[in-house]
C-alpha positions, 0 to 999 in steps of 0.5 A, a space after each residue: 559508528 551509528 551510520 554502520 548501524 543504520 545501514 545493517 538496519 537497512 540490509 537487513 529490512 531489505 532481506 527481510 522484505 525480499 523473503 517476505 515478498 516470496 513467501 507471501 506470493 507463494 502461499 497466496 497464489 496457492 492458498 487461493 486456488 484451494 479455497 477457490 478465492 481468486 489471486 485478484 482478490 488475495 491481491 486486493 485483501 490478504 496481501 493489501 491488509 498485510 502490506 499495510 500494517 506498517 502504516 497501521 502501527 506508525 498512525 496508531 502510535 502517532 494518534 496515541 502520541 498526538 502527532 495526527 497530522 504526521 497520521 495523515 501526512 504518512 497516508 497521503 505520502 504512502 498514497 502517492 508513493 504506491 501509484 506513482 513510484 511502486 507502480 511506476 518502477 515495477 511496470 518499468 521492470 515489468 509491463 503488466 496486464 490489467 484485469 477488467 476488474 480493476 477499471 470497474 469496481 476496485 478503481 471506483 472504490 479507490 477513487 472514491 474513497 480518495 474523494 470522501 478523505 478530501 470532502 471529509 478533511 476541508 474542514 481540517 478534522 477527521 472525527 470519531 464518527 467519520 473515522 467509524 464510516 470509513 472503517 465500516 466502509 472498508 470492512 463492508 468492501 473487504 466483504 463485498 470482494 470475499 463474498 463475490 470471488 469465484 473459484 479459478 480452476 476447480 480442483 482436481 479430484 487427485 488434489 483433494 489427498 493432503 489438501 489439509 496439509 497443503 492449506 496449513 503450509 501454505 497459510 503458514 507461508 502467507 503469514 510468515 510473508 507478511 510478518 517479515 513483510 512487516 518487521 523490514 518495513 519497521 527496520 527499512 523506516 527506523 534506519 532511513 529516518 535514522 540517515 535522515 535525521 543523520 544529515 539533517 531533513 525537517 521532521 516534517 519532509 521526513 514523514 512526507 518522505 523517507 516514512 511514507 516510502 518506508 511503510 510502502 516498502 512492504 507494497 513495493 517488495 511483494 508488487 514487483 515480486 507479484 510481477 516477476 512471477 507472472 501475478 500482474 493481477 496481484 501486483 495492481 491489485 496490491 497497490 489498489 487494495 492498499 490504497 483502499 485500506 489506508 483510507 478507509 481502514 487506517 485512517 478510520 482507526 486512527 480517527 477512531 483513537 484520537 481525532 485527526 486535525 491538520 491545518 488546511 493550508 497551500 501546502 495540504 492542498 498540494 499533498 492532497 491534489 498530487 494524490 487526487 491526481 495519480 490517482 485519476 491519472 491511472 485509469 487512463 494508464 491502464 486502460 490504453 492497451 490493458 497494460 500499464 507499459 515501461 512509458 506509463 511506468 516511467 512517466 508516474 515515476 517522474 510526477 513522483 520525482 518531480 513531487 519529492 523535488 517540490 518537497 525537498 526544495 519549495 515545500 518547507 
């Protein structure tokens, strides 16, 4: 009887996240050429912010709780998860087109706040203070983008009748988006580890694993449904932003209520090289050709394979 329960969990975190995923595309792609905010940017802010809130509510519940290291853990495995399985599986289904942008700016700041959580973890200990450089770092990129984005298409004159009622539905559009986004990311986590527990996985490869995927199922949802729609730009830029976010903005808030301390061992090592390492490994991916192609996509989802595999079966 609980295994039917948990799968109607799953049904319904995935309706949920499918809506979702269309609303928030819909009325971001929109909103942002009305209040001349480029879609590239509501990929890397709105969207980004939004698709992470899942990670945001299982850090601060595990901070308050005391269980930082699954904090981390749930970062590094969402990480990884966002570069190597989302983007892998969307540009199979979906070749995209890589904006210049984000070989520049945002992958530096992708990269680079990837490097400050390796320097600022070897001594097993992310503290208050550095969990309050992180944070003020991801506000201060937050801002960069907003301040610095320019307006696409200038409006048309005959536009500007009912602009008001456009910006209110199209905004309410986002936010419905994201709070279904959010709420079958919760029903997609609690139901997978509920399967997990189920038949039998380790506290520990479930955290690495079925939550770190969990709370990327936001990502992955309005990525793919960016792609389908012709959004490239917002569907990297989601997965980019994301990334970004969770170190710097979650992980700093996390820091900021409880300090995170986690054994700097082989096995921490490897999570932290793996996310270092697709990391770097998409620069190249999308700068050939300015496209992430079907290839690319299959060979980041098999280094995201060959990860889970070394966890299922060396890790513990």
């Amino acid at each position: 009887m609980d295994i039917l329960l948990y799968a109607a969990q799953l049904i319904a975190g995935f309706l949920l996240l499918t809506h979702g995923a269309n609303w928030l595309i819909t009325g971001g792609s929109t909103l942002a050429l009305r209040i001349g905010i480029s879609t590239t940017v509501v990929g890397l802010t709105v969207m980004a912010f939004g698709t992470s809130m899942p990670e945001l509510t299982v850090n601060v519940s595990s901070a308050l709780s005391g269980n930082t290291g699954i904090a981390l853990g749930n970062i590094l495995g969402s990480n990884i998860a966002n570069i190597a399985l989302i983007l892998g599986i969307t540009a199979m289904i979906s070749p995209m087109a890589v904006a210049e942008d984000f070989l520049g700016r945002d992958f530096l700041w992708m990269t680079g706040a990837a490097v400050l959580l390796f320097v600022a973890m070897l001594d097993g200990t992310l503290s208050f203070p550095e969990g309050a450089v992180f944070l003020a770092l991801g506000i201060g990129y937050t801002w960069h983008l907003i301040a610095g984005s320019r307006k696409e298409e200038r409006q048309d004159p005959g536009e500007a009748h009912g602009k008001g009622r456009g910006l209110l539905i199209n905004g309410g559009l986002v936010v419905l988006g994201l709070v279904a986004l959010v709420a079958g990311g919760k029903l997609c986590v609690d139901s997978a580890v509920s399967f997990a527990r189920f038949f039998g996985m380790s506290e520990r490869v479930i955290g690495l694993t079925v939550v770190a995927v969990g709370t990327s199922m936001p990502e992955f949802a309005a990525s793919l449904a960016a792609a389908l729609k012709g959004r490239a730009e917002m569907a990297i830029g989601n997965i980019i932003g994301s990334n970004i976010f969770n170190i710097l903005i979650i992980l700093g808030i996390t820091a900021m209520v409880h300090p995170i301390h986690v054994a700097v061992d082989a096995r921490y090592f490897v999570d932290m090289s793996v996310m270092l390492g697709v990391t770097l490994l998409l620069w190249p991916l999308m700068r050939t050709g300015m496209t992430l192609v079907r290839l690319e996509g299959a060979l980041l989802f098999s280094i995201y394979s060959g990860y889970i595999a070394y966890l299922l079966l060396l890790a513990d």
